[in-house]
mmCIF file of the N, C-alpha and C atoms, coordinates in Angstrom:
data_MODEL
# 
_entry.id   MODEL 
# 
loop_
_atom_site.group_PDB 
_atom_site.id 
_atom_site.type_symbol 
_atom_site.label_atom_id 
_atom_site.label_alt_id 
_atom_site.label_comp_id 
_atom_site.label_asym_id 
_atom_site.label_entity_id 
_atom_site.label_seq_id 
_atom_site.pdbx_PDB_ins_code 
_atom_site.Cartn_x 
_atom_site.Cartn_y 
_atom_site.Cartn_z 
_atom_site.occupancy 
_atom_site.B_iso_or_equiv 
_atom_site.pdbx_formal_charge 
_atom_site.auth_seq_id 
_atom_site.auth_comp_id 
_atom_site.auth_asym_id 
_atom_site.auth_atom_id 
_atom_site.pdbx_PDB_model_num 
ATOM 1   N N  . UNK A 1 1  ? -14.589 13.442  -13.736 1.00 0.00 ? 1  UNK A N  1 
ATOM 2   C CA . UNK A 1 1  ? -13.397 14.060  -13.188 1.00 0.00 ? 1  UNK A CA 1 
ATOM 3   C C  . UNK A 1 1  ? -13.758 14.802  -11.910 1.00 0.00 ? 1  UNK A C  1 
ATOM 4   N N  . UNK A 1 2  ? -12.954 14.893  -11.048 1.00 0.00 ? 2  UNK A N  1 
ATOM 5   C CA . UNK A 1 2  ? -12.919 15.285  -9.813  1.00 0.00 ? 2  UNK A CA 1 
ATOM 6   C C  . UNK A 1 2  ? -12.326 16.599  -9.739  1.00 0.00 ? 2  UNK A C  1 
ATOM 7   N N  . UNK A 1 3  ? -13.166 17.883  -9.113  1.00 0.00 ? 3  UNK A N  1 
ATOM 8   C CA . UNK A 1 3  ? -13.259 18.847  -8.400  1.00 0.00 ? 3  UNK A CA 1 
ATOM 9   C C  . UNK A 1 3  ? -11.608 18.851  -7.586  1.00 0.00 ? 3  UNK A C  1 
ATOM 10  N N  . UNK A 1 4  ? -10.902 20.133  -7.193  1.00 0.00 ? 4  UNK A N  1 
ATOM 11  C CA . UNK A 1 4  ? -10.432 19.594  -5.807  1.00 0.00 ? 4  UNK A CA 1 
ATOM 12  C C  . UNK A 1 4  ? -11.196 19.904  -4.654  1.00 0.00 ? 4  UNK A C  1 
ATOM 13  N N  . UNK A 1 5  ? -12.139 20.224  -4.871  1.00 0.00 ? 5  UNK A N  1 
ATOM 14  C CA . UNK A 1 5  ? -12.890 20.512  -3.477  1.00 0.00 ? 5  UNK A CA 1 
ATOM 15  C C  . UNK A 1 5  ? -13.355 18.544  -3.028  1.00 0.00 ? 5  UNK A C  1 
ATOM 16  N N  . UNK A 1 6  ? -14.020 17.741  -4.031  1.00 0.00 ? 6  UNK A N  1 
ATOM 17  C CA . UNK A 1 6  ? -14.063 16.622  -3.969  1.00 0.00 ? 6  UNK A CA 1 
ATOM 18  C C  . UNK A 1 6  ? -13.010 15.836  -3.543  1.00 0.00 ? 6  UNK A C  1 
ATOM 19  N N  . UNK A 1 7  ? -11.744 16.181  -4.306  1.00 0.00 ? 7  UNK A N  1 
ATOM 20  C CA . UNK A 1 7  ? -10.395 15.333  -4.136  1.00 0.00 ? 7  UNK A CA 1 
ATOM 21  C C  . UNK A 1 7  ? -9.999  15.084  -2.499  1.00 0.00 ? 7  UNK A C  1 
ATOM 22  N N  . UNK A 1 8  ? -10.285 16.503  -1.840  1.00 0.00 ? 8  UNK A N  1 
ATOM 23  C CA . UNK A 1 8  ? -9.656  16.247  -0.236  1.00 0.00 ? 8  UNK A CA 1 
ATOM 24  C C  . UNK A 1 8  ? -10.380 15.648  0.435   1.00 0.00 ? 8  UNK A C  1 
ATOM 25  N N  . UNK A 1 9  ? -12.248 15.875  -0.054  1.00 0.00 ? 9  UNK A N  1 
ATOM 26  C CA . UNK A 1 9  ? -13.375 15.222  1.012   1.00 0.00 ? 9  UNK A CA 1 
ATOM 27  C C  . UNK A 1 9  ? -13.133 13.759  0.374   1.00 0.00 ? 9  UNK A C  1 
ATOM 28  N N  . UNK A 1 10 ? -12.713 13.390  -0.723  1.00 0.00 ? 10 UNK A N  1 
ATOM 29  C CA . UNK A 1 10 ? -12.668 11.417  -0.890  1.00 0.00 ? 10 UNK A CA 1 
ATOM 30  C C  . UNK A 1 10 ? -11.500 11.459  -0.203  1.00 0.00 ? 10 UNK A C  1 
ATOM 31  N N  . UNK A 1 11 ? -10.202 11.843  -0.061  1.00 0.00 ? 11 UNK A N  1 
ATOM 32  C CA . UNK A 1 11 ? -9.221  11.496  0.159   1.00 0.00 ? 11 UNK A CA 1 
ATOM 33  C C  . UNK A 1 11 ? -9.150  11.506  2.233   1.00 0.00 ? 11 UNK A C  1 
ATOM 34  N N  . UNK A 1 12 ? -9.999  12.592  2.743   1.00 0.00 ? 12 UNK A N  1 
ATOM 35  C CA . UNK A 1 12 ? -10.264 12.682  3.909   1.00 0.00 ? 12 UNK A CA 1 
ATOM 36  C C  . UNK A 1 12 ? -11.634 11.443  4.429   1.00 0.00 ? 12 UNK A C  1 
ATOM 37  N N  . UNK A 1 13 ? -12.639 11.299  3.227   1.00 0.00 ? 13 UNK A N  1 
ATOM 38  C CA . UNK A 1 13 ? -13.116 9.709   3.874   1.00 0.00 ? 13 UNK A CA 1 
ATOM 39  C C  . UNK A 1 13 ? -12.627 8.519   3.692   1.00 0.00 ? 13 UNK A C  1 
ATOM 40  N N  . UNK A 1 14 ? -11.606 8.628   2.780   1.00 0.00 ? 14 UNK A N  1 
ATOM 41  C CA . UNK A 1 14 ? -10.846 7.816   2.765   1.00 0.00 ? 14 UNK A CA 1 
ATOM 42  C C  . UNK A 1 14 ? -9.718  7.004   4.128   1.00 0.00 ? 14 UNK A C  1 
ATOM 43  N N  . UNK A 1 15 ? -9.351  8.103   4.781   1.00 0.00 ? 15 UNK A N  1 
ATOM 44  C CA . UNK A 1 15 ? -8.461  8.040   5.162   1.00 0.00 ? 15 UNK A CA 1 
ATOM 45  C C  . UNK A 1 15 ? -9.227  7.985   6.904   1.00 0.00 ? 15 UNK A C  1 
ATOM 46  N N  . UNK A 1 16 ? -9.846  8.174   6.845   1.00 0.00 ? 16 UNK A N  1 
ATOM 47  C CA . UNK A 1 16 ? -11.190 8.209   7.767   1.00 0.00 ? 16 UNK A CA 1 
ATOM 48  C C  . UNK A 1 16 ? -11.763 6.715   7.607   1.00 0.00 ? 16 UNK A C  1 
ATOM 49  N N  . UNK A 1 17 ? -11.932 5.884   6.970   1.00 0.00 ? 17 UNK A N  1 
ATOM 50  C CA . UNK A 1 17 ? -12.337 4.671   6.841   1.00 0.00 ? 17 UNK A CA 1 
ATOM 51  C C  . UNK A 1 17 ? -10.935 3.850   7.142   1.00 0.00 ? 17 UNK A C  1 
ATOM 52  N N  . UNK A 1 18 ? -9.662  3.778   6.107   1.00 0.00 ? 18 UNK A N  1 
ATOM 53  C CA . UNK A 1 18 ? -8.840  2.874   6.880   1.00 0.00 ? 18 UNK A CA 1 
ATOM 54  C C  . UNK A 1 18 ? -8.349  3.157   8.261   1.00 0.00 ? 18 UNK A C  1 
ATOM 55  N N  . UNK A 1 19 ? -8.371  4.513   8.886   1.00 0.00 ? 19 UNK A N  1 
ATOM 56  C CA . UNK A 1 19 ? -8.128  4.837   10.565  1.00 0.00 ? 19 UNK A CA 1 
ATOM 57  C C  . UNK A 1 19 ? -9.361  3.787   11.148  1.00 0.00 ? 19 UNK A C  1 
ATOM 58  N N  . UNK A 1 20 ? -10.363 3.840   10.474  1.00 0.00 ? 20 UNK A N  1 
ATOM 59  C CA . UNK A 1 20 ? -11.438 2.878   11.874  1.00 0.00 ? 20 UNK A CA 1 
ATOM 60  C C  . UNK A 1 20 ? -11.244 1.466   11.171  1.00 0.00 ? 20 UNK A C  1 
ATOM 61  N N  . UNK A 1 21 ? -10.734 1.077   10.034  1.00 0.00 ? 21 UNK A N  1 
ATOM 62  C CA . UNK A 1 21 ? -10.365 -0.111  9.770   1.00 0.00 ? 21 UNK A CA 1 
ATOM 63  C C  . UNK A 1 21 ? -9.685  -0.424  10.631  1.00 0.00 ? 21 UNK A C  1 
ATOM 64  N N  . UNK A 1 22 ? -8.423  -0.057  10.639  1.00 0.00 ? 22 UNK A N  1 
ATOM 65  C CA . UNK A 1 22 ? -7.327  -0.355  11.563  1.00 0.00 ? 22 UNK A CA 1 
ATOM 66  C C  . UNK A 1 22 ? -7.634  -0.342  13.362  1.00 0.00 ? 22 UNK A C  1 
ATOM 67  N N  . UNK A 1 23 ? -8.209  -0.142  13.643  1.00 0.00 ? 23 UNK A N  1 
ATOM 68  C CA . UNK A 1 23 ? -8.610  0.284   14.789  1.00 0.00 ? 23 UNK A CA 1 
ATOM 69  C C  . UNK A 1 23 ? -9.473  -1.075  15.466  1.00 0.00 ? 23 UNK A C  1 
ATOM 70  N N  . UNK A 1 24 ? -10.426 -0.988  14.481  1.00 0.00 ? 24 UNK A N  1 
ATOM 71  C CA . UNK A 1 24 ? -11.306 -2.230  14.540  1.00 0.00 ? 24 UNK A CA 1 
ATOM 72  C C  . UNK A 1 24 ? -10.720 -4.033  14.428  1.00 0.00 ? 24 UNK A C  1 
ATOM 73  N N  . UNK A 1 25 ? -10.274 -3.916  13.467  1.00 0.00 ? 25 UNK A N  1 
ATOM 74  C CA . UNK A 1 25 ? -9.912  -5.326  13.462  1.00 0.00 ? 25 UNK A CA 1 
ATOM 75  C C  . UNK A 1 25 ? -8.574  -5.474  13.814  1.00 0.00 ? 25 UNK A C  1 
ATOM 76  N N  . UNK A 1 26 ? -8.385  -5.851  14.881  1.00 0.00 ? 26 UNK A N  1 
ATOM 77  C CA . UNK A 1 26 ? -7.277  -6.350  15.449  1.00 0.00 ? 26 UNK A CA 1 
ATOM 78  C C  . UNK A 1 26 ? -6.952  -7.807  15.317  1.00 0.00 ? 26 UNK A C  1 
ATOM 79  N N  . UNK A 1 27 ? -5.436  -8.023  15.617  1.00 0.00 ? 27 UNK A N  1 
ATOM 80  C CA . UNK A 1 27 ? -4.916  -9.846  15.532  1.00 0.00 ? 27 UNK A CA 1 
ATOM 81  C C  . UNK A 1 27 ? -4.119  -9.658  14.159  1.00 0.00 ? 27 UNK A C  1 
ATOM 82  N N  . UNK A 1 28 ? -4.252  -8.580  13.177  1.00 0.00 ? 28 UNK A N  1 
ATOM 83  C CA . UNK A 1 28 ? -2.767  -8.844  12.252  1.00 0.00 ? 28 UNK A CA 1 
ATOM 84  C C  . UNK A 1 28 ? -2.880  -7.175  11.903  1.00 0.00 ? 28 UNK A C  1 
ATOM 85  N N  . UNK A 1 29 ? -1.297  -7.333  11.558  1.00 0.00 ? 29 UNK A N  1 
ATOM 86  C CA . UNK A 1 29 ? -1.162  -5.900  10.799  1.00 0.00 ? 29 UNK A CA 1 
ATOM 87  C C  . UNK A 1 29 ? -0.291  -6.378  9.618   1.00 0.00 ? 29 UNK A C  1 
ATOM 88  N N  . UNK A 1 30 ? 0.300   -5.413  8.496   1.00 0.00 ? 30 UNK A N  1 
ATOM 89  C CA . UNK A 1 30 ? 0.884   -6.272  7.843   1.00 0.00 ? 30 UNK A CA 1 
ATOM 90  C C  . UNK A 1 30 ? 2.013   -4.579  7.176   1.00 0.00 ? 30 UNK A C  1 
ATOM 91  N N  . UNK A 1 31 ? 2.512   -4.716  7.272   1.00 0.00 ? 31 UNK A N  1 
ATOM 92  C CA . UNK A 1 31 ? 3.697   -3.496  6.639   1.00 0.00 ? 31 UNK A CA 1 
ATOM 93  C C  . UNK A 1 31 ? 4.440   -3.759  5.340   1.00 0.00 ? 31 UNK A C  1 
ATOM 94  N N  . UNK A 1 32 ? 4.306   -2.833  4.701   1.00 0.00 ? 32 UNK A N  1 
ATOM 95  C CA . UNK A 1 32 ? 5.525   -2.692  3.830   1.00 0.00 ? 32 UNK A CA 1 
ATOM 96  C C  . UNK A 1 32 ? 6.968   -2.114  4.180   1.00 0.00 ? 32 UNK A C  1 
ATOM 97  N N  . UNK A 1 33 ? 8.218   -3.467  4.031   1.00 0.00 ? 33 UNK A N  1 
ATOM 98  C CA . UNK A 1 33 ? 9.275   -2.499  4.799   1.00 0.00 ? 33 UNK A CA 1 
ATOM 99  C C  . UNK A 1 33 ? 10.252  -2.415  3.336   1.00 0.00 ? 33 UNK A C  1 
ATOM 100 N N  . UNK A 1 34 ? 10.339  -3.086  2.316   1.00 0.00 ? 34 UNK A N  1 
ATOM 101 C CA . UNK A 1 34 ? 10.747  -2.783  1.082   1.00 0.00 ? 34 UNK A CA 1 
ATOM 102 C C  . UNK A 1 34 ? 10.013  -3.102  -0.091  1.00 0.00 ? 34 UNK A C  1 
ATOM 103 N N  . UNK A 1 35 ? 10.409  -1.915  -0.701  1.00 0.00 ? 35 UNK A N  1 
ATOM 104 C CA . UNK A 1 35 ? 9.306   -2.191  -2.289  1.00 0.00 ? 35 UNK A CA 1 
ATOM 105 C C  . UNK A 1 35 ? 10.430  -1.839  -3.539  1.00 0.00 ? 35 UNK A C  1 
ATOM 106 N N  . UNK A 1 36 ? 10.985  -2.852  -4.231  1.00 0.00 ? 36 UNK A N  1 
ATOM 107 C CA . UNK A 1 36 ? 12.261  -2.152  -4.840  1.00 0.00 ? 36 UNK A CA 1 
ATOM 108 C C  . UNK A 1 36 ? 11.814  -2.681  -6.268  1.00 0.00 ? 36 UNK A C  1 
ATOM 109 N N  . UNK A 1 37 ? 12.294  -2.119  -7.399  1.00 0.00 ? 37 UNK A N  1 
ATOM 110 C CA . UNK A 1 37 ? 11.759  -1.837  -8.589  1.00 0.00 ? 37 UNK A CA 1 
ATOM 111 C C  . UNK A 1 37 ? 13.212  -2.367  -9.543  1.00 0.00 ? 37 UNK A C  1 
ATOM 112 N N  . UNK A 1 38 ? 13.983  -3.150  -10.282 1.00 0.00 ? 38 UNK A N  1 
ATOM 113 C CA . UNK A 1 38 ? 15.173  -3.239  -11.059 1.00 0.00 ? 38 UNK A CA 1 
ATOM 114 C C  . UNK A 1 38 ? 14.665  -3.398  -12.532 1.00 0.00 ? 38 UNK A C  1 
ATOM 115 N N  . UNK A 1 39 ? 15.252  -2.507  -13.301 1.00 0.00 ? 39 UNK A N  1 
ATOM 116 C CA . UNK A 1 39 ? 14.915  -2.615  -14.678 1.00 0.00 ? 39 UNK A CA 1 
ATOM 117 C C  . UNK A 1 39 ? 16.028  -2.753  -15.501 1.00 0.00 ? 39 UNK A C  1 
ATOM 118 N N  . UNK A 1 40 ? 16.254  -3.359  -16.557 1.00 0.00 ? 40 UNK A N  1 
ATOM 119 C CA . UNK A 1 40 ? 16.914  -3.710  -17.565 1.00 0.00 ? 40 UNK A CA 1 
ATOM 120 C C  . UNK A 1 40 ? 16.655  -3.907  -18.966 1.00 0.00 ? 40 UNK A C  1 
ATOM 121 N N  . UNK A 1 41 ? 17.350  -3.248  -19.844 1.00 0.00 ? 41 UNK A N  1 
ATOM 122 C CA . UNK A 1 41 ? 17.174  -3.180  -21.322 1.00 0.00 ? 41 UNK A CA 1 
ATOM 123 C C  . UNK A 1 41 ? 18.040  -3.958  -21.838 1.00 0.00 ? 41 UNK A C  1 
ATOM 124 N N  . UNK A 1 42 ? 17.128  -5.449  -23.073 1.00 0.00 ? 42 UNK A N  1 
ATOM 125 C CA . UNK A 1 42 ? 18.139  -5.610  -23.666 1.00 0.00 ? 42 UNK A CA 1 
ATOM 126 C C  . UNK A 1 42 ? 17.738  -5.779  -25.001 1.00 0.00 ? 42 UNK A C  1 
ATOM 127 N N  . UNK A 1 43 ? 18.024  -4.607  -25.855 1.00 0.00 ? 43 UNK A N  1 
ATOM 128 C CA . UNK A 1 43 ? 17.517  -4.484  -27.217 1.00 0.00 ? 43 UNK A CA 1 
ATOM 129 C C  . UNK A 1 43 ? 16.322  -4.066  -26.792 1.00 0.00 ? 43 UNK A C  1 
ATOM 130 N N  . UNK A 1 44 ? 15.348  -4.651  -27.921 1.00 0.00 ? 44 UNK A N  1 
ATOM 131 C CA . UNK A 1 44 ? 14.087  -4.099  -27.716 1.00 0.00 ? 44 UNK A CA 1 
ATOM 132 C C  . UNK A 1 44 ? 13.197  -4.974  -26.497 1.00 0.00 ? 44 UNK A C  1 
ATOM 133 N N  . UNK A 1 45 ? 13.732  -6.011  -25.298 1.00 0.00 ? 45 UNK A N  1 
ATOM 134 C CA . UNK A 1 45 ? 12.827  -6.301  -24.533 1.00 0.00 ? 45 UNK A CA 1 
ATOM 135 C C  . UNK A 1 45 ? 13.428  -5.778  -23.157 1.00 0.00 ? 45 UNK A C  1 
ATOM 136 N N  . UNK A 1 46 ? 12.482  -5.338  -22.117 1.00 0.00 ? 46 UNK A N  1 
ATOM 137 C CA . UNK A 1 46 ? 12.605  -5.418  -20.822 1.00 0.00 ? 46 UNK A CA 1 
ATOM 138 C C  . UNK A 1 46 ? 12.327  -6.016  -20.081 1.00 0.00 ? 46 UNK A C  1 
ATOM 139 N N  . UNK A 1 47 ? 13.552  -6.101  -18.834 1.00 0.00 ? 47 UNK A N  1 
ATOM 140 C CA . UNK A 1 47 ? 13.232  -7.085  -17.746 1.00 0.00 ? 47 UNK A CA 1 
ATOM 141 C C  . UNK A 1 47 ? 13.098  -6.032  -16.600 1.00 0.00 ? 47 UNK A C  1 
ATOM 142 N N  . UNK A 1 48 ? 11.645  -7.016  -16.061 1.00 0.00 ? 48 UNK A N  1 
ATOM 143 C CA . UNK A 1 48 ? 11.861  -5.961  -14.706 1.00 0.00 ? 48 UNK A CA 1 
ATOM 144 C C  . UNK A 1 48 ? 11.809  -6.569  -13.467 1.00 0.00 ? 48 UNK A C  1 
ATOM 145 N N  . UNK A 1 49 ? 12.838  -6.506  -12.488 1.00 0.00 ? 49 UNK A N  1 
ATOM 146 C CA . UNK A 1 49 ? 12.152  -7.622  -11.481 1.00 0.00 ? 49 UNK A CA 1 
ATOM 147 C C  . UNK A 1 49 ? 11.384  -6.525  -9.836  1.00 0.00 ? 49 UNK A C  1 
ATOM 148 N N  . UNK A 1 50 ? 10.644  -6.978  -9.570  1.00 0.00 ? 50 UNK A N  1 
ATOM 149 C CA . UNK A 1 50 ? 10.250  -6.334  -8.230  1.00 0.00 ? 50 UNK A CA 1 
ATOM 150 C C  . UNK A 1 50 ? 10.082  -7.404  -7.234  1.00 0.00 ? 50 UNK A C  1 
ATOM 151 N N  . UNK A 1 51 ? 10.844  -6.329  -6.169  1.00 0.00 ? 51 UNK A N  1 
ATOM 152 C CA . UNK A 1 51 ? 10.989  -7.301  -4.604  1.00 0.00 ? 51 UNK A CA 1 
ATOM 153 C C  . UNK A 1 51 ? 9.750   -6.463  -3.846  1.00 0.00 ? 51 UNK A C  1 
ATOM 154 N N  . UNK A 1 52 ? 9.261   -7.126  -3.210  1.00 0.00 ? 52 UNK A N  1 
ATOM 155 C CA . UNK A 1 52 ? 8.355   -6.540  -2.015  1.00 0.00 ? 52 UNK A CA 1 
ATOM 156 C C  . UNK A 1 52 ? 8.417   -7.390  -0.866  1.00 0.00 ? 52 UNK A C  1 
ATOM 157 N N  . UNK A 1 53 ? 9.071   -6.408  -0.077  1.00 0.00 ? 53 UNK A N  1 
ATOM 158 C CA . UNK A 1 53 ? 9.002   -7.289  1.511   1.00 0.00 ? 53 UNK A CA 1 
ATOM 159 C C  . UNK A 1 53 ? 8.395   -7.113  2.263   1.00 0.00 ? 53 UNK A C  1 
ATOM 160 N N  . UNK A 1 54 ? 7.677   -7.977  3.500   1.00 0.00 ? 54 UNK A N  1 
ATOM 161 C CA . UNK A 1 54 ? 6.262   -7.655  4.269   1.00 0.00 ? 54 UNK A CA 1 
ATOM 162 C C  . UNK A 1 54 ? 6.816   -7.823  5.443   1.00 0.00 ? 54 UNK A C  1 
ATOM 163 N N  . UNK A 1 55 ? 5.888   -7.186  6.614   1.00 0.00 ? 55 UNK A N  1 
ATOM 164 C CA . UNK A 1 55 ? 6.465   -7.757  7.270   1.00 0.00 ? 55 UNK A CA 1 
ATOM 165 C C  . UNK A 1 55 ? 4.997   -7.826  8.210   1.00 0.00 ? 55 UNK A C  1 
ATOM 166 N N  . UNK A 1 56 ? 4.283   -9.262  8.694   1.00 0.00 ? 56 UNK A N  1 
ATOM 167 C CA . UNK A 1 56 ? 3.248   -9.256  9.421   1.00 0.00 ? 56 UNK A CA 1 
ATOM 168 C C  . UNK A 1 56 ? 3.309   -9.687  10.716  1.00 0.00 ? 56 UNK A C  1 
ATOM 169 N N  . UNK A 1 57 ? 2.067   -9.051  11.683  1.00 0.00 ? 57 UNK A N  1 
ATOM 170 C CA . UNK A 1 57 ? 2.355   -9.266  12.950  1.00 0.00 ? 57 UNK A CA 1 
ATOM 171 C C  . UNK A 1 57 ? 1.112   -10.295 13.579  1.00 0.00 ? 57 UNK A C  1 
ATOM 172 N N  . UNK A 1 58 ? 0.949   -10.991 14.360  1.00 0.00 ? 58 UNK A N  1 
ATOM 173 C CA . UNK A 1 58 ? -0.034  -11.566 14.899  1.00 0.00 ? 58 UNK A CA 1 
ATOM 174 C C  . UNK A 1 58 ? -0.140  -11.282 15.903  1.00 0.00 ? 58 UNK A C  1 
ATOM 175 N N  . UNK A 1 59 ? -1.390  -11.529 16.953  1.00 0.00 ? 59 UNK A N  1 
ATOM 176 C CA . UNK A 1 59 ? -1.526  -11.203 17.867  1.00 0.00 ? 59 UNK A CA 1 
ATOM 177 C C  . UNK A 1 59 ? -1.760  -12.570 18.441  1.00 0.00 ? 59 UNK A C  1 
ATOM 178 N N  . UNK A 1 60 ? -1.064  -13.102 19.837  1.00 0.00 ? 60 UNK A N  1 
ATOM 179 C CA . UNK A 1 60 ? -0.821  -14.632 19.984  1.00 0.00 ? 60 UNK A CA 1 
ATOM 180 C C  . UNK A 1 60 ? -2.122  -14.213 20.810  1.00 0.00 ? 60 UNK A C  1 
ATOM 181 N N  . UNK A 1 61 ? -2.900  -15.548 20.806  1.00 0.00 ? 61 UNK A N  1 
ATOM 182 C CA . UNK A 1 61 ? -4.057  -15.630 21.667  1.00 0.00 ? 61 UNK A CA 1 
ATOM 183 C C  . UNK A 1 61 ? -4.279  -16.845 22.781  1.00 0.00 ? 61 UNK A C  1 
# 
């Protein structure tokens, strides 16, 4: 288990590694522009459906 003194330094190299990820590899990016969740009960089973929409970019060369 994690400290919070630990929690901010992983979460700050964390966040410190995907900034030079991103930085570095150029030619795609890729976004989340919807993430939607629908649930339904019927009796004892559930349905759940999830949408996730992307949206990616290229870099034409």
């Amino acid at each position: 288990m994690t400290t919070p003194r630990q929690n901010w330094f992983t979460r700050l190299c964390r966040n410190a590694g995907l900034a030079v990820h991103g930085a570095t590899k150029t030619g795609q990016r890729k976004q989340t522009v919807r993430h939607e969740t629908v649930e339904q009960q019927r009796g004892n089973i559930t349905l759940r459906r999830t949408t996730i929409e992307e949206v990616e970019v290229k870099d034409q060369k």
